[in-house]
Rosetta silent file (secondary structure, phi, psi, omega in degrees, C-alpha in Angstrom):
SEQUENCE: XXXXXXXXXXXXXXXXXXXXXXXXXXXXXXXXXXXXXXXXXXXXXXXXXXXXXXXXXXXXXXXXXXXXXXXXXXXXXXXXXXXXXXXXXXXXXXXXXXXXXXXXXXXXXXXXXXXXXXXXXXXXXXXXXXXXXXXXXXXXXXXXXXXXXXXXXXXXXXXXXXXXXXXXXXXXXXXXXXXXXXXXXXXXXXXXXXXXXXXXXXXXXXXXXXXXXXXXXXXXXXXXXXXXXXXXXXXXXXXXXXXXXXXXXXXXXXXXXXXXXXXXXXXXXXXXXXXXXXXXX
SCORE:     score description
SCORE:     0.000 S_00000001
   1 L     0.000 -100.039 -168.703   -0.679  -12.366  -11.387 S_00000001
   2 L  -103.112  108.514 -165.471    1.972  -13.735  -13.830 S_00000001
   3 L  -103.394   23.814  168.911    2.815  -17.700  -13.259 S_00000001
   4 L  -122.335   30.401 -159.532    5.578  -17.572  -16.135 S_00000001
   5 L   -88.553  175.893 -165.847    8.325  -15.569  -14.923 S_00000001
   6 L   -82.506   68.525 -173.865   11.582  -17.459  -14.340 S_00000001
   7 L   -10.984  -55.617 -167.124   11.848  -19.418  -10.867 S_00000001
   8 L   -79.727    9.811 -161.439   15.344  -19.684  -11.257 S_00000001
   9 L   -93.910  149.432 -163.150   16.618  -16.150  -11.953 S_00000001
  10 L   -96.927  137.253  169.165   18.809  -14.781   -9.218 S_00000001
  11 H   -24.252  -59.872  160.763   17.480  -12.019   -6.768 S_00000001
  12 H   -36.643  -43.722  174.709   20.831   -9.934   -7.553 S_00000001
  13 H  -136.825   57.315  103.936   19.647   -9.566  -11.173 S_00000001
  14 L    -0.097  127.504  157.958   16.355   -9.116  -11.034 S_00000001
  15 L  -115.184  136.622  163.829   15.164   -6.011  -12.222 S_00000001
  16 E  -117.084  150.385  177.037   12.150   -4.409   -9.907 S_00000001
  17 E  -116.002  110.442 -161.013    9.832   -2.041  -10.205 S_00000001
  18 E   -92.170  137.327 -176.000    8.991   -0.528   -6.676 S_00000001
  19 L  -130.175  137.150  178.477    5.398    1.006   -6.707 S_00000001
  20 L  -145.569  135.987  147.568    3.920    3.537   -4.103 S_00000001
  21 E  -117.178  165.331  163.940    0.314    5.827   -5.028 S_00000001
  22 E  -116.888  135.977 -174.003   -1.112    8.003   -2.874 S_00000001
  23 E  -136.790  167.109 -174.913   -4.983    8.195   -3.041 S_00000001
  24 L  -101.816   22.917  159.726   -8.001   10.247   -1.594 S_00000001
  25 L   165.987  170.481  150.782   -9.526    7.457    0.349 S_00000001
  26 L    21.576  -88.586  169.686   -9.885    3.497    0.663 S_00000001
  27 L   -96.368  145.691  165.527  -11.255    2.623   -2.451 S_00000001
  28 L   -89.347    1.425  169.585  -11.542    2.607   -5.899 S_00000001
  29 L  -100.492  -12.143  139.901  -15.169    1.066   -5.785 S_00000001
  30 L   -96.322   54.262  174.600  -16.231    3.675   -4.056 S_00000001
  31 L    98.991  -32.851 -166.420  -15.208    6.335   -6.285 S_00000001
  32 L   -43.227  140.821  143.282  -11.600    6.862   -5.034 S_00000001
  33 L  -123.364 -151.887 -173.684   -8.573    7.815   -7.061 S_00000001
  34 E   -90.608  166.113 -179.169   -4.956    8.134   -7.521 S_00000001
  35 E  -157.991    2.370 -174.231   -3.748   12.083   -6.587 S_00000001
  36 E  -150.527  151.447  144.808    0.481   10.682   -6.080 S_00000001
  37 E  -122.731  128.852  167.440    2.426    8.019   -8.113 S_00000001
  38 E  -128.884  175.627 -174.242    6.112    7.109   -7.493 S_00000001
  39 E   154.934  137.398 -167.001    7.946    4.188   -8.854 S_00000001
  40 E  -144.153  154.723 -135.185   11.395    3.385   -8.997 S_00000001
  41 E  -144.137   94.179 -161.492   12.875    0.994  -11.649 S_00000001
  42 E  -115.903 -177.786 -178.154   15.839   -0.886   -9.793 S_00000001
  43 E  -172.387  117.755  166.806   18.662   -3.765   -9.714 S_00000001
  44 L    73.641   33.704  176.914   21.767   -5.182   -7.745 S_00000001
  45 L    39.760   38.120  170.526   20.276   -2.564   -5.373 S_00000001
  46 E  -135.932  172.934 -165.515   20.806    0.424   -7.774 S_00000001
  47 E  -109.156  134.035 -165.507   18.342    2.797   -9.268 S_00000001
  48 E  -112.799  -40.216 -174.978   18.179    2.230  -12.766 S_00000001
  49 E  -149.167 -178.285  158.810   15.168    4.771  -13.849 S_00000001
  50 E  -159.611  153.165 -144.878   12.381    6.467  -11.445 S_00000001
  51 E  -167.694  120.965  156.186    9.018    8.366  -12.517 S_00000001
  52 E  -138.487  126.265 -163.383    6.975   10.790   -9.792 S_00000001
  53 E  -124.832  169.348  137.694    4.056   12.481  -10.284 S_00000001
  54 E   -97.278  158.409 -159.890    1.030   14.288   -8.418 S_00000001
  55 E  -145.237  128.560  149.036   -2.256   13.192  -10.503 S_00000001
  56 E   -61.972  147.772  179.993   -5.187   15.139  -10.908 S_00000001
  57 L  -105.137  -33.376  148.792   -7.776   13.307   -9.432 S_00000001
  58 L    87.322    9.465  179.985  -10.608   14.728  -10.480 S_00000001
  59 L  -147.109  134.349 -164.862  -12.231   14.316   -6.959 S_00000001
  60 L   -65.561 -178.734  171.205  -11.368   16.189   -3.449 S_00000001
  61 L   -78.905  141.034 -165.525   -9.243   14.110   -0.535 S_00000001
  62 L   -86.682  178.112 -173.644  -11.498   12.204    1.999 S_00000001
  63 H   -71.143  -56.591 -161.615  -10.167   13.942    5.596 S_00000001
  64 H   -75.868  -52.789 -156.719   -8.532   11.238    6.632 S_00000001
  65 H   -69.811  -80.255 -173.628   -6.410   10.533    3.498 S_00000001
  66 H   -35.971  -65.877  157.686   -5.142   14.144    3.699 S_00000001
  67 H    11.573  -50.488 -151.591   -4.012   13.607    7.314 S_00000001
  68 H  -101.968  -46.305 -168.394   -2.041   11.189    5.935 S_00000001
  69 H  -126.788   17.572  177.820   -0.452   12.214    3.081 S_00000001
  70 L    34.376   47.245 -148.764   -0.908   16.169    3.068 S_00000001
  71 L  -111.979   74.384  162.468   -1.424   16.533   -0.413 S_00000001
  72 L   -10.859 -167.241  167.428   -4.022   19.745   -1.049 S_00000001
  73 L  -105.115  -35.016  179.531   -6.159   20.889   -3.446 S_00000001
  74 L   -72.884  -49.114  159.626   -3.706   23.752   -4.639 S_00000001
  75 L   -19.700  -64.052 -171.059   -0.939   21.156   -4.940 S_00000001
  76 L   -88.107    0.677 -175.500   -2.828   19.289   -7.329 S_00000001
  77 L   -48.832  -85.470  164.903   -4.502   22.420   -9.227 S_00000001
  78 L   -30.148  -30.703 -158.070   -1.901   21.967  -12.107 S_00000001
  79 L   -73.826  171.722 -178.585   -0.918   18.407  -11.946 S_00000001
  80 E   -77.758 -169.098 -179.954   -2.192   15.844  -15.063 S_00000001
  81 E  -122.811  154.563 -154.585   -4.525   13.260  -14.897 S_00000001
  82 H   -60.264  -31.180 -172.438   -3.667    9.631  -14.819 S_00000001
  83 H   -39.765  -67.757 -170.224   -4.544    9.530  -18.437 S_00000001
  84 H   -71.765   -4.056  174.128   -1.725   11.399  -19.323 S_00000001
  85 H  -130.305   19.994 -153.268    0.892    9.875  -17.094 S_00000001
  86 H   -89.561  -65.776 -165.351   -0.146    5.715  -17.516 S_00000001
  87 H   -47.756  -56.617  155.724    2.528    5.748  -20.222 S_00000001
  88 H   -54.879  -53.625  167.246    5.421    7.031  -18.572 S_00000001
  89 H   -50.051  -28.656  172.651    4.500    5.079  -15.790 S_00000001
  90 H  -104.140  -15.808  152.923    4.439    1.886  -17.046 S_00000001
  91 H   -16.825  -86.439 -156.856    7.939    2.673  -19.397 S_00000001
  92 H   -48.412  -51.284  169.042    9.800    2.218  -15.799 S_00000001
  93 H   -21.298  -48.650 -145.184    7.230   -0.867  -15.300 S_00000001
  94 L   -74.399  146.501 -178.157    7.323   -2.437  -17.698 S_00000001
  95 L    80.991  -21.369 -169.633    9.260   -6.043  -17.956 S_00000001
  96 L  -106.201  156.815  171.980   10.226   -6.004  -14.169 S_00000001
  97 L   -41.917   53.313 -158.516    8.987   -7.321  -10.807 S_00000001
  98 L   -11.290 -177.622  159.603    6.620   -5.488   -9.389 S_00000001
  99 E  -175.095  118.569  153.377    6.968   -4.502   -5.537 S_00000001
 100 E  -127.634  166.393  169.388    4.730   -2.361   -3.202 S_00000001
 101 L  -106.674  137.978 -176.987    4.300   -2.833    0.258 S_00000001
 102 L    67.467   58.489 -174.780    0.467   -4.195    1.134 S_00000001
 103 H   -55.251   -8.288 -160.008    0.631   -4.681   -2.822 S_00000001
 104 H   -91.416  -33.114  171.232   -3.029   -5.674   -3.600 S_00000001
 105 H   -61.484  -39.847 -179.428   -3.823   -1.956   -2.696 S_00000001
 106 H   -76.793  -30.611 -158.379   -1.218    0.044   -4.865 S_00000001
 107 H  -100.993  -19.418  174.756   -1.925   -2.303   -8.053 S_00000001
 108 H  -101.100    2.622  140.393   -5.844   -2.279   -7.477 S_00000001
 109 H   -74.875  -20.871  176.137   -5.700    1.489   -7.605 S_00000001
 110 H   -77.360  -45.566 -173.199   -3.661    1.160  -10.933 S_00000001
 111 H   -66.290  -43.841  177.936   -5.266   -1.556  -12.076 S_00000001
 112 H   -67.167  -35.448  171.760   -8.847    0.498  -11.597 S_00000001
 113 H   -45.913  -76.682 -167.071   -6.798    3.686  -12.979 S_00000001
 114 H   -52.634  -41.761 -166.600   -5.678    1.894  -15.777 S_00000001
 115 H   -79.189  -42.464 -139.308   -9.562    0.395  -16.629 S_00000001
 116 L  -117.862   34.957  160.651  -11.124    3.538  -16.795 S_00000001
 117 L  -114.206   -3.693 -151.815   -8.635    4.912  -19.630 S_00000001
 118 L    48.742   39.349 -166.418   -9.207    1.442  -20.901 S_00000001
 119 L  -127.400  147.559  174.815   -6.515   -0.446  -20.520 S_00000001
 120 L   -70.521  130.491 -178.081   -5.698   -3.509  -18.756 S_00000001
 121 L   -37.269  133.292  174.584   -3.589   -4.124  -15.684 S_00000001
 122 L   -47.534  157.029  127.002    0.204   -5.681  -17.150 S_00000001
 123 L   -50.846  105.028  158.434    1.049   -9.630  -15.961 S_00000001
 124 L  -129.050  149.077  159.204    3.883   -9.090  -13.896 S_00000001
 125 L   -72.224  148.139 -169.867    4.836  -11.116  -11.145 S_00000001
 126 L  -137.921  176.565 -167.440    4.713   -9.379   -7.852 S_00000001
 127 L  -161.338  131.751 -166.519    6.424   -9.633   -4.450 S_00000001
 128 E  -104.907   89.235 -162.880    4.588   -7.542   -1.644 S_00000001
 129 L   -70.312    8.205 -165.544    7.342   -6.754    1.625 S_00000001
 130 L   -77.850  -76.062  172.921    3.759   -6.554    3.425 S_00000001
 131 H   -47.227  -62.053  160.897    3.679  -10.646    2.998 S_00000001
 132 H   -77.555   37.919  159.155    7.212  -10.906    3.955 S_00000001
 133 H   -73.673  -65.725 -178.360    7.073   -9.189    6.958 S_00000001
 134 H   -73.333   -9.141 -177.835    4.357  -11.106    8.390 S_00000001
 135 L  -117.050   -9.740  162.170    5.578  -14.103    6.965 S_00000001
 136 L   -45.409  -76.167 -163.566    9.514  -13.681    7.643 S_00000001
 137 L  -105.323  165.744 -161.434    9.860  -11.611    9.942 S_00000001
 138 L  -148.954   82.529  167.562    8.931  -11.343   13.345 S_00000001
 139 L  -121.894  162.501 -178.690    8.515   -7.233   13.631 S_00000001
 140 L   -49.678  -67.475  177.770    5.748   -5.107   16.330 S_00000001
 141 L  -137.545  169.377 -172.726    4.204   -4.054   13.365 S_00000001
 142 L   -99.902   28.885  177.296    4.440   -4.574    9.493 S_00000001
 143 L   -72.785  160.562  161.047    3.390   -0.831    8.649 S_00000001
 144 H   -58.533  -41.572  177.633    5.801    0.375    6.526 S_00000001
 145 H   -49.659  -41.989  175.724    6.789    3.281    8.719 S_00000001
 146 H   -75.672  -62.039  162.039    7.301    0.795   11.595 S_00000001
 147 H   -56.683  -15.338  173.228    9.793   -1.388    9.809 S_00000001
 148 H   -92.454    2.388  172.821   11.805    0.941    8.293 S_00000001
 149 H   -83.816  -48.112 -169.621   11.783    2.402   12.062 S_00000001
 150 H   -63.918  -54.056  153.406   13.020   -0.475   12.722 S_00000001
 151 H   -47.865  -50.025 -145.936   15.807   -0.859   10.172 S_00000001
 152 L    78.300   40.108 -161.576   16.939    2.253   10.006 S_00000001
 153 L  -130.448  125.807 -166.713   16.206    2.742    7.171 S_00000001
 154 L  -120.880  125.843 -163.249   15.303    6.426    5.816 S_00000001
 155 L  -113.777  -38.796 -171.189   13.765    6.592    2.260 S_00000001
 156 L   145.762 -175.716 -168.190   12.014    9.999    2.364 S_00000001
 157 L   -64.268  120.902  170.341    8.815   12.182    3.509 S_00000001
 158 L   -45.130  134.340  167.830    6.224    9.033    4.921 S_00000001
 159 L   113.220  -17.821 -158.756    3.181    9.330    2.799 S_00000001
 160 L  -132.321  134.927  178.082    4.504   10.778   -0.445 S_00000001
 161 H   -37.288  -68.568 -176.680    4.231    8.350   -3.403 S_00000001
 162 H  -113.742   11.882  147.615    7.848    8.654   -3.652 S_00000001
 163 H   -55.266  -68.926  179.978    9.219    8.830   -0.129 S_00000001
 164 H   -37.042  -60.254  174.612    7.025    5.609    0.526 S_00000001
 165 H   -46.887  -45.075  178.854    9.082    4.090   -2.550 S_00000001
 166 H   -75.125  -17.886  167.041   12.521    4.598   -1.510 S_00000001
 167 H   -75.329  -36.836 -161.751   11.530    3.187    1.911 S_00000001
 168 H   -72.219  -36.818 -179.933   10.032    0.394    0.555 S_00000001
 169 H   -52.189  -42.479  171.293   13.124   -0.326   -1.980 S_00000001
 170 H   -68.957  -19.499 -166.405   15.464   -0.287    1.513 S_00000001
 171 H   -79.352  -26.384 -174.418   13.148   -2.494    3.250 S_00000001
 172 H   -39.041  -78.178 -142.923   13.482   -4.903   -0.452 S_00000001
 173 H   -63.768  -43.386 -162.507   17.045   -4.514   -0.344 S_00000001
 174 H   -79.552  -21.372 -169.187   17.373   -5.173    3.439 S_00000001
 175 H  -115.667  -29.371  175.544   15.333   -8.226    3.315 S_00000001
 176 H   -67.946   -9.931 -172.780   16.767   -9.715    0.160 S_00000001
 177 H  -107.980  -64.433 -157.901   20.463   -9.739    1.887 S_00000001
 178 H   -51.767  -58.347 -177.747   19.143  -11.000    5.415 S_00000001
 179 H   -36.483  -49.824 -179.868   16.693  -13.696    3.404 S_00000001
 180 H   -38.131  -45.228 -163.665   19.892  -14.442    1.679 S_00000001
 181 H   -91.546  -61.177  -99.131   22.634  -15.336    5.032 S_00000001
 182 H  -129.146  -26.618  179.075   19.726  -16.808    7.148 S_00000001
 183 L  -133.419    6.132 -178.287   17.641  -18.743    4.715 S_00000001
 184 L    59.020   19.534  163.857   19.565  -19.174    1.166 S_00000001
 185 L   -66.650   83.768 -162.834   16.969  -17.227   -0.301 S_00000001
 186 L  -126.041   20.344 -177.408   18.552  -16.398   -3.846 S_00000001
 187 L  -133.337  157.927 -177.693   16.336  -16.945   -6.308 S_00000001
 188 H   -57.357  -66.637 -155.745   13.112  -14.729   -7.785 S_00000001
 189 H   -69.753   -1.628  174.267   10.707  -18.174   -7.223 S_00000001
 190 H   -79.315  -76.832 -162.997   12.436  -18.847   -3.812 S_00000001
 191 H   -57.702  -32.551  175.148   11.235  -15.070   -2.515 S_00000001
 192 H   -70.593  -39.024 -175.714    7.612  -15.537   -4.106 S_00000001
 193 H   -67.594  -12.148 -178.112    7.436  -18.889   -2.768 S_00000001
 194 H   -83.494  -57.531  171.912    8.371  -17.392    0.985 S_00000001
 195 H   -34.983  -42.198 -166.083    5.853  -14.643    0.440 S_00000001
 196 L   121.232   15.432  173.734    2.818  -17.197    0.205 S_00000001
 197 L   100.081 -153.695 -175.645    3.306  -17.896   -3.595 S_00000001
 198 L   -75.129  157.607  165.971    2.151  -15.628   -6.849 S_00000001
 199 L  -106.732  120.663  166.496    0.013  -13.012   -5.937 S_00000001
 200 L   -86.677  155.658  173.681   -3.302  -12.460   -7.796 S_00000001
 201 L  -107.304  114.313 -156.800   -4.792   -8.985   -7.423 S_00000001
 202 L   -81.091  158.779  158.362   -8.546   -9.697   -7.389 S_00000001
 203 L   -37.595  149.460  170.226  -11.144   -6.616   -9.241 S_00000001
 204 L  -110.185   49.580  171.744  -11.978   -4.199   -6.731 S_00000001
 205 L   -19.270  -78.986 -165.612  -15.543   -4.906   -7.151 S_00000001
 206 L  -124.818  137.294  168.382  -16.854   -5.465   -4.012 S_00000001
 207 L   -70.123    1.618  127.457  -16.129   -4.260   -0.386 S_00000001
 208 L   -49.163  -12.892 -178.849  -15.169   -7.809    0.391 S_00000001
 209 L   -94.513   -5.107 -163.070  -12.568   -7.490   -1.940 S_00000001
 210 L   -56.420  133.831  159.695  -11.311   -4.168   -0.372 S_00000001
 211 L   -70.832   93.329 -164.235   -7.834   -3.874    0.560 S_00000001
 212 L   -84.908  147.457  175.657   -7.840   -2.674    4.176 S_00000001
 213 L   -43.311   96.044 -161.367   -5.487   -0.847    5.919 S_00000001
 214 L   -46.116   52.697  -15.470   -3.046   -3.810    6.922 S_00000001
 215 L    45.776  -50.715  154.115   -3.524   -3.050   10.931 S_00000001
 216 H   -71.298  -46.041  165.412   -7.091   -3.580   10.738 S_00000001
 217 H   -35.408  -60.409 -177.332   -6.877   -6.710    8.540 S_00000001
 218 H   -32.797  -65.516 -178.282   -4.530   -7.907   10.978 S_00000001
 219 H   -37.189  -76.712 -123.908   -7.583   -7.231   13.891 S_00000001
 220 H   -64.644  -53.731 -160.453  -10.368   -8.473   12.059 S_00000001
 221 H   -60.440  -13.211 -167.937   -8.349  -11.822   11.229 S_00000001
 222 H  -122.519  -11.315 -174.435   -6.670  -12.183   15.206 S_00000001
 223 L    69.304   31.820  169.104   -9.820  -10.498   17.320 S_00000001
 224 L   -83.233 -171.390  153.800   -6.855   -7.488   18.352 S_00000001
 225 L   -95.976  147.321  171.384   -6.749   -4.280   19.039 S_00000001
 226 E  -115.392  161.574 -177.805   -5.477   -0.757   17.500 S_00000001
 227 E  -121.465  143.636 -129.514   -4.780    2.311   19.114 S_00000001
 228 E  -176.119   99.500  174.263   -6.793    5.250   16.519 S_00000001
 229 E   -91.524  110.045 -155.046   -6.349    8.657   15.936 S_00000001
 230 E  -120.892  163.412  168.564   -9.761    9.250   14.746 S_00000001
 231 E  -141.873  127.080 -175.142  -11.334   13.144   13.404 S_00000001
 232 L   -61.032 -177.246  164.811  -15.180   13.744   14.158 S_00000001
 233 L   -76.065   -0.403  158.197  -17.057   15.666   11.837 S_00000001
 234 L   -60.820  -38.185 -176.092  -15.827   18.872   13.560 S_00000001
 235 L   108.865   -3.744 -178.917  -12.404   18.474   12.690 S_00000001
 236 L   -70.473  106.099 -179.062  -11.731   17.055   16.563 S_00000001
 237 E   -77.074  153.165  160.109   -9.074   14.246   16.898 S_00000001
 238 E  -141.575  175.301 -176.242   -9.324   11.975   20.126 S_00000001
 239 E  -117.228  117.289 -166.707   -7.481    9.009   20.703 S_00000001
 240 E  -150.427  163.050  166.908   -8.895    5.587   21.358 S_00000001
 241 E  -104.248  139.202 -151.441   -8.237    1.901   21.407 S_00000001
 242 E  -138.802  139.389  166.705  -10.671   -0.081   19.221 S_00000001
 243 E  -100.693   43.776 -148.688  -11.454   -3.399   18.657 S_00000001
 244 E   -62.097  144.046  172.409  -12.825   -3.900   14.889 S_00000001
 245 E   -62.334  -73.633 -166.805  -15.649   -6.465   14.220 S_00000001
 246 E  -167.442  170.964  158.606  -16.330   -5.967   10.463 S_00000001
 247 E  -143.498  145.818 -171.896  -16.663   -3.192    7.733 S_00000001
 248 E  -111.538  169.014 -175.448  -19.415   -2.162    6.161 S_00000001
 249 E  -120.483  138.384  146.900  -20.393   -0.166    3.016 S_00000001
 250 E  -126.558  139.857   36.047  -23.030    2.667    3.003 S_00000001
 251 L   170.257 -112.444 -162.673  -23.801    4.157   -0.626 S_00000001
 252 L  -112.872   36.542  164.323  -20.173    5.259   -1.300 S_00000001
 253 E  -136.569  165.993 -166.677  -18.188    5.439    2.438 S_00000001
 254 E  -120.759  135.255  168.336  -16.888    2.512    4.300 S_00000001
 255 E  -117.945  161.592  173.314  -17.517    2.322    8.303 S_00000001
 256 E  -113.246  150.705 -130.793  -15.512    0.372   10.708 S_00000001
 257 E  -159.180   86.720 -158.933  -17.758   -1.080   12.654 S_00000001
 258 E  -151.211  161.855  166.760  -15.568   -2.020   16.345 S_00000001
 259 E   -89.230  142.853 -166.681  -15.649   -1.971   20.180 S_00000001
 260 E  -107.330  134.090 -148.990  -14.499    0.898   21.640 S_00000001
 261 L  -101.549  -29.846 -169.923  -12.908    0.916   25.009 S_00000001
 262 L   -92.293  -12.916  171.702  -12.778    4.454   25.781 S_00000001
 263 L  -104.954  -40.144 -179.502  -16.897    3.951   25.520 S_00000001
 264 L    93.347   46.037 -150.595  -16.734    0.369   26.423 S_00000001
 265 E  -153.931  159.049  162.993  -19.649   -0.166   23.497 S_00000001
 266 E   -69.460  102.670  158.853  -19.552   -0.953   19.843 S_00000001
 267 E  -118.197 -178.909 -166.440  -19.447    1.962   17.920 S_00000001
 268 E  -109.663  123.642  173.089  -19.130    3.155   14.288 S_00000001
 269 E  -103.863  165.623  162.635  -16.386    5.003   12.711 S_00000001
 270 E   -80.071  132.085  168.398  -16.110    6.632    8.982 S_00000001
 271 L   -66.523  -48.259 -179.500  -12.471    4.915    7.473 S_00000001
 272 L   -45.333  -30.419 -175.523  -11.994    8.373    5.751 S_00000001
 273 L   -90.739   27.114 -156.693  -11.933    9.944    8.971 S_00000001
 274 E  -142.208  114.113  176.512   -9.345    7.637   10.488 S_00000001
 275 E   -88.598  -24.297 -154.200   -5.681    9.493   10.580 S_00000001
 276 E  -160.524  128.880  169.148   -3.704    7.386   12.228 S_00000001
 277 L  -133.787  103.811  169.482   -3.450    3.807   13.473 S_00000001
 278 L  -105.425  149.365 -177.974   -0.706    1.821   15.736 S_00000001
 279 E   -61.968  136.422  178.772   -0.689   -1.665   16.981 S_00000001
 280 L  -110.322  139.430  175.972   -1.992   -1.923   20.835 S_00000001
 281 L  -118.158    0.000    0.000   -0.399   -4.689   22.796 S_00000001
């Protein structure tokens, strides 16, 4: 994103702006949009300003994405539309570090949000606890739920724009003090440079560009496995361990494409349909 921010500025006074949406499926290149926003506007580990919304969406929830985040249709019957909330939202934004965890996802729904009111994604520099998990850290898994399991560290309801925020701001805060004793990490361009450098957030064009559920990335890139709470077109969950391949696009839903164990065959799942996923070891 933004290659002029200040290398040298110290981690303590920093100001960040921790970003969580909630959305009704995958993508925003296949139609998806925002339906939750949170964002919390912090420093020195204090909360300085915070903005939460539910967002009309203007489209139902794929299956799976409720699952996940419980969010209704009557819930959102009242709420605005991102149009109408961009402004507030980027107030708390604005000037400060970004942060989400798996960040390329939350900012290329905003960034897609943001284009089709016609406005362009901010510069900000951003710092993703996703990357320094995996690149840190040595945890089972880097979900968010699972490190802050790990931590201790309880943020709010998993799932909700700004539960997900308050977790991710302890996992910040938790990793900026450890980074701190154990590696003299104390500067803004020291923690981007740990992370794997600046982050750009590419268009969400193309399903190569798609931001995948960080579990599956993992797979396709290591040849693992996941354990999958999947729901048929019935409404049936089963439980299975999976091996993904690749993903594919048909007209506007994304398949997972993986071997399945419990058939011992390749088969094809819907992403939308997929409620739940933990690492298999």
């Amino acid at each position: 994103m933004d290659h002029s921010y200040d290398p040298t500025q110290p981690l303590n006074e920093t100001t960040f702006a921790v970003l969580d949406v909630e959305t009704t499926g995958l993508s925003p290149h296949y139609g998806d949009r925002v339906c939750e926003v949170g964002c919390l506007r912090v420093r020195g580990g204090r909360v300085l300003d915070r903005f939460a919304s539910l967002v009309d969406p203007r489209r139902s929830i794929s299956p799976g994405a409720f699952h996940v985040n419980r969010i209704t249709p009557e819930m959102l019957r009242d709420a605005p539309t991102f149009d109408a909330v961009a402004e507030r939202l980027l107030q708390v934004m604005d000037g400060a570090v970004w942060v989400a965890h798996n960040a390329p996802f939350d900012l290329g729904f905003l960034s897609a949000e943001l284009g089709l009111i016609g406005q362009p994604l901010p510069q900000h520099p951003v710092v993703d606890t996703l990357m320094l998990a995996r690149r840190a850290f040595h945890f089972a898994s880097n979900s968010l739920s699972a490190v802050a399991a790990v931590l201790k560290i309880s943020g709010g309801p998993a799932h909700r724009a700004l539960g997900d925020v308050q977790t991710t701001f302890g996992v910040l805060e938790w990793m900026r003090q450890d980074l701190a004793q154990r590696q003299r990490v104390t500067t803004l361009g020291q923690l981007i440079a740990l992370q794997g450098g600046p982050l750009t957030i590419p268009p969400q064009g193309t399903p190569k560009e798609l931001s995948l559920p960080p579990l599956i990335a993992e797979a396709l890139e290591n040849g693992g496995r996941v354990r999958m709470r999947y729901m048929d077109a019935q409404g049936r969950e089963s439980e299975r361990v999976v091996r993904p391949l690749h993903v594919r696009a048909r007209g506007k839903t994304l398949y997972l494409i993986a071997h399945c164990y419990r058939r011992d065959a390749q088969r094809t799942f819907r992403l939308d349909r997929v409620v739940e996923l933990t690492p298999e070891r």
